[in-house]
matplotlib code that plots the C-alpha trace (Angstrom):
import matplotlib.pyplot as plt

x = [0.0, 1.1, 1.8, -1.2, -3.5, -2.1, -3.3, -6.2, -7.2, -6.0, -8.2, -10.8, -10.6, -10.0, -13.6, -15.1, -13.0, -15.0, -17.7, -20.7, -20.0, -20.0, -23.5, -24.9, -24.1, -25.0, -28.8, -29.1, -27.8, -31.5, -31.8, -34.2, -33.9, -34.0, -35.2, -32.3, -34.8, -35.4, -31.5, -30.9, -33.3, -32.3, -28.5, -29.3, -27.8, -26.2, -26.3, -27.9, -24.3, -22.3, -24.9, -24.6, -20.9, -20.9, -23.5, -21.4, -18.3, -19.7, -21.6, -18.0, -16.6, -19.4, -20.9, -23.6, -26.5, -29.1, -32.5, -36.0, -36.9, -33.7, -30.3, -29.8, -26.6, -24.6, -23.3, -20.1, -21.8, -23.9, -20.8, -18.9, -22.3, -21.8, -18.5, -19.4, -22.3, -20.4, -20.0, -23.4, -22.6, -19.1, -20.7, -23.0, -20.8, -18.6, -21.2, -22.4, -18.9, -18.4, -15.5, -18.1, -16.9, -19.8, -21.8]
y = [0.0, 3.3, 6.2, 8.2, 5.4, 4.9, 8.8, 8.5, 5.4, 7.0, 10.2, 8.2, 6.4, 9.5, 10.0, 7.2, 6.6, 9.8, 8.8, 7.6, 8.0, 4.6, 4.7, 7.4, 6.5, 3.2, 4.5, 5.8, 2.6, 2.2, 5.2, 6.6, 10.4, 11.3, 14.2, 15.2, 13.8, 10.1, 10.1, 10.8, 7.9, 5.7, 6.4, 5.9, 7.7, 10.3, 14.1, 16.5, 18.3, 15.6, 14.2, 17.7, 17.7, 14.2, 15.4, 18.6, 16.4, 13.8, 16.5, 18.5, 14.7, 14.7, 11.2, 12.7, 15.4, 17.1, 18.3, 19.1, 15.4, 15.4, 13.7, 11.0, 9.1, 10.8, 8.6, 8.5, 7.8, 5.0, 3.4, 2.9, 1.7, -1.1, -1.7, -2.2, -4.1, -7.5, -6.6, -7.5, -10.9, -10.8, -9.7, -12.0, -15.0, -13.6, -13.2, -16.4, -18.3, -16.7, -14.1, -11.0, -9.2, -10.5, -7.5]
z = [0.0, -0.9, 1.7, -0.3, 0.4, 4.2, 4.5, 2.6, 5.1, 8.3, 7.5, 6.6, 10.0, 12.4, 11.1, 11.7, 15.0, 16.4, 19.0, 17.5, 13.8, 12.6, 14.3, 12.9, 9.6, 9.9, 11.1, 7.6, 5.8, 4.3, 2.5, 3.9, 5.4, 9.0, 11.0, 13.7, 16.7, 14.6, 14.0, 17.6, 18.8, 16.0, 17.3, 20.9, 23.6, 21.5, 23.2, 20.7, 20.8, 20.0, 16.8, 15.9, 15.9, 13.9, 11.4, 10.4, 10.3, 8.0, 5.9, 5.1, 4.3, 2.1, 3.5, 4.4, 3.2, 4.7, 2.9, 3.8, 4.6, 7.0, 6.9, 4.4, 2.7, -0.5, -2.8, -1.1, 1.9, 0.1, -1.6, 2.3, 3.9, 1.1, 1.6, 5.0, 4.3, 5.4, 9.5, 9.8, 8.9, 10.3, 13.5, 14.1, 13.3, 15.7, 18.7, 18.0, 18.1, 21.9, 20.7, 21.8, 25.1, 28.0, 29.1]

ax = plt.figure().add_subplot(projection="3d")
ax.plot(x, y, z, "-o")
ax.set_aspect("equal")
plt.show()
């Protein structure tokens, strides 16, 4: 891998790595827009300020849009909720096979 794509990876995980990102984008994976109060239940236990904080950063990365239904996925945003499409699956064979930390 290229030092241009290790930076292009690293800044694309210092935005993700941010508290409740993966989350909130992940509560628009079907498409569909959101108002800011159904994002914040859908998110759950998000403050207001920090969903705001996360909604302008993923907006200026362009992963996210906001219109007069509410916030929905770009097509950036659509292309990486794809790619990430397989942690469903992933996840659940990996809860299921015991590695999941015990709550």
């Amino acid at each position: 891998m290229s030092a241009k794509d290790n930076a292009a990876i690293n800044q694309l995980f210092d935005l993700l790595e941010s508290r409740y990102a993966i989350r909130v984008l992940w509560a628009l994976k079907d498409g569909h827009p959101q108002t800011f109060r159904l994002l914040q239940d859908s998110v759950g236990g998000i403050t207001p300020n920090t969903l705001n904080t996360r909604l302008k950063e993923m907006r200026a990365a362009n992963l996210i849009t906001h219109g007069d239904n509410g916030y929905g996925v770009t097509s950036s945003g659509a292309d990486l909720l794809r790619r990430m499409s397989d942690l469903s699956a992933f996840a659940t064979k990996w809860t299921a096979a015991g590695k999941a930390k015990k709550k």
